[in-house]
C-alpha positions in Angstrom: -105.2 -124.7 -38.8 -106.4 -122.1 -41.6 -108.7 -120.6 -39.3 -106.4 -120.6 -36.4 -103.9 -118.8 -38.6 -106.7 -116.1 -39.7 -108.0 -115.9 -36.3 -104.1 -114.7 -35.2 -103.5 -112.4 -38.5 -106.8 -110.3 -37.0 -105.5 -110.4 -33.5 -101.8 -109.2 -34.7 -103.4 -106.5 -36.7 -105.2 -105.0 -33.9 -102.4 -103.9 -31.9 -101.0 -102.2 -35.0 -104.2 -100.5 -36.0 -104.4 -99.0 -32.1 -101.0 -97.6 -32.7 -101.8 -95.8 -36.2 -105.0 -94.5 -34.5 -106.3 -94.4 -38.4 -109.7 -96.5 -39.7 -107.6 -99.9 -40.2 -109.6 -102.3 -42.5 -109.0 -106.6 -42.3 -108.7 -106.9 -45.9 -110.9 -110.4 -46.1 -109.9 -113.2 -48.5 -107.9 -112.2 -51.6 -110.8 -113.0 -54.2 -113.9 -111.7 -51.2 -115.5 -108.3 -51.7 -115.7 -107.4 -48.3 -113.6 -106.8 -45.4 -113.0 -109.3 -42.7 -113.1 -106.2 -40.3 -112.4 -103.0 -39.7 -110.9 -101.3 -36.4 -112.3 -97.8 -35.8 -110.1 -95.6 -33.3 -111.8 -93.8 -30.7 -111.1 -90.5 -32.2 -112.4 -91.1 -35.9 -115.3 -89.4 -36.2 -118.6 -91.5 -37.8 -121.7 -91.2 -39.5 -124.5 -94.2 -39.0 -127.3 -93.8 -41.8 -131.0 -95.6 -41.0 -131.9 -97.8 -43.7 -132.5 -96.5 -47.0 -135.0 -98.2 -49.6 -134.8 -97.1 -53.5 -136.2 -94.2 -55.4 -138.6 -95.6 -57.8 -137.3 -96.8 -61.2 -140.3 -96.2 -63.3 -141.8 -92.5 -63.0 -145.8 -92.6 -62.4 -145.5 -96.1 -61.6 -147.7 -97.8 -59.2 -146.4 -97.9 -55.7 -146.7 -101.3 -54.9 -145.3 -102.8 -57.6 -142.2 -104.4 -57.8 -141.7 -103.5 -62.2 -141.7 -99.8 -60.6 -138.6 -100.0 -58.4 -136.8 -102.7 -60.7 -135.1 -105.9 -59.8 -132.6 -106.3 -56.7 -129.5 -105.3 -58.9 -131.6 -102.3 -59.8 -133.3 -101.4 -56.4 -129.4 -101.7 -54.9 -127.7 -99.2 -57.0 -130.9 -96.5 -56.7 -130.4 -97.2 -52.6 -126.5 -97.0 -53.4 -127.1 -93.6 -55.1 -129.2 -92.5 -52.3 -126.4 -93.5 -49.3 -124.1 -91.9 -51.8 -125.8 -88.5 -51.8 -126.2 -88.7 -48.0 -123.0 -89.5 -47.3 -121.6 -86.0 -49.6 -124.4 -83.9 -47.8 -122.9 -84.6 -44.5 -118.7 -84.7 -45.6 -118.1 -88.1 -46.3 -117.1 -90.4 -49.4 -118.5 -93.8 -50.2 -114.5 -94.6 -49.7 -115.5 -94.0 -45.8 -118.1 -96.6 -45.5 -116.9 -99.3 -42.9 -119.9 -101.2 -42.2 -123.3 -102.6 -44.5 -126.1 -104.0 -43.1 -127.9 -105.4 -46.2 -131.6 -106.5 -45.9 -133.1 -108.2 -49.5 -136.8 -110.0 -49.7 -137.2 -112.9 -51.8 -137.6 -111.6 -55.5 -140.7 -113.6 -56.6 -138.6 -113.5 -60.3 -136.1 -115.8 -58.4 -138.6 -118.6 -56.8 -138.7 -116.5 -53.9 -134.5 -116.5 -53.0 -132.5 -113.0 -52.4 -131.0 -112.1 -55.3 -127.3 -112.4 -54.4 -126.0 -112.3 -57.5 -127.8 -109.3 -58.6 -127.0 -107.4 -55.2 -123.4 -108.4 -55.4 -123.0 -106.4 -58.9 -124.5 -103.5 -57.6 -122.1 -103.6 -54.7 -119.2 -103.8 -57.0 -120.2 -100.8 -58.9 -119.7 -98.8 -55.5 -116.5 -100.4 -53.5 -113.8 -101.9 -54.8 -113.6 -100.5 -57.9 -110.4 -98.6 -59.6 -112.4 -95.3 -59.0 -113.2 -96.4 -54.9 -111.3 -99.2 -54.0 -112.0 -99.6 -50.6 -114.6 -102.2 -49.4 -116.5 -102.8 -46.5 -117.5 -105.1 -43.6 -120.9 -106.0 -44.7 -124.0 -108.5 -43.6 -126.7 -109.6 -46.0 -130.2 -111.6 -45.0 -132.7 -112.5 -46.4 -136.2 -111.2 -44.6 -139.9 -111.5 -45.7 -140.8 -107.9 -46.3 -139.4 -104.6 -45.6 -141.7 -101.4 -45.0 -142.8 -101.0 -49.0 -144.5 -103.8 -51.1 -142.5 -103.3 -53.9 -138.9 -102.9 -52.2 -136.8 -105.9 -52.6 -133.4 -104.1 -50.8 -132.8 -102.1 -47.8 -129.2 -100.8 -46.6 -128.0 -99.3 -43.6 -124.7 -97.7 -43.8 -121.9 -96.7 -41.2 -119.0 -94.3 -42.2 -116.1 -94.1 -40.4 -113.0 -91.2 -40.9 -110.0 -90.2 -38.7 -110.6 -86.5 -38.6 -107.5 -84.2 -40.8 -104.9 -83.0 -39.0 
């Protein structure tokens, strides 16, 4: 019954967001961090960033290593920083992300796991704060490597603004 109640509540608020032709996000649960959805409007203009993989940590440190770009809460607010930056350079606000695809390796530190915990406070330091209070629609897996030894965390981000009248 729950879901077939959350499952209309989308539904009704599609119809809506067609009608306001704005970005529309589906707030998720009350307590989640993340948007159920979001409804983009054919006119909004967006901006789809490529993955992004953190700056190194530790200046001079060596390339492969993991103590170089820092933990997963560390590697995700460096790639945070970096999205950040790219978003500016091209007119748009952290506030305009709609969509994170999140890709974390195994942290040997952890047995091996993602790092959820550590990824999920770097998030919060970026959306759904006082400062930036809107969240995203987001995806995280786990996967056995990404393109640099050392990264544990790579993000791909999608922004999404109606254009100003």
């Amino acid at each position: 019954m729950k879901r077939l109640l959350t499952a209309a509540a989308l539904l009704a608020a599609i119809p809506a967001a067609a009608q306001a032709q704005d970005v529309t996000r589906i707030p998720g649960g009350a307590t989640s961090p993340i948007l159920a959805g979001v409804f983009v409007p054919a006119k909004a203009d967006m901006l789809i960033l490529s993955g992004q993989v953190p700056a190194p940590a530790v200046q001079g440190g060596a390339p492969d290593a993991i103590a170089t770009y820092g933990d997963t809460k560390t590697q995700a607010i460096s790639t945070f920083k970096k999205i950040e930056a790219l978003l500016k350079s091209q007119g748009y606000e952290m506030s305009d992300v709609i969509k994170l695809t999140v890709f974390l390796v195994g942290d040997p530190a952890n047995g091996g796991k993602l790092d959820f915990k550590g990824f999920n406070e770097a998030y919060g330091q970026f959306f759904g704060t006082a400062t930036q209070p809107n969240k995203s629609a987001r995806s995280v897996v786990q996967v056995a490597a990404l393109a640099g030894p050392a990264f544990l965390v790579e993000i791909e981000a999608t922004a999404a603004k109606t254009p100003k009248k």
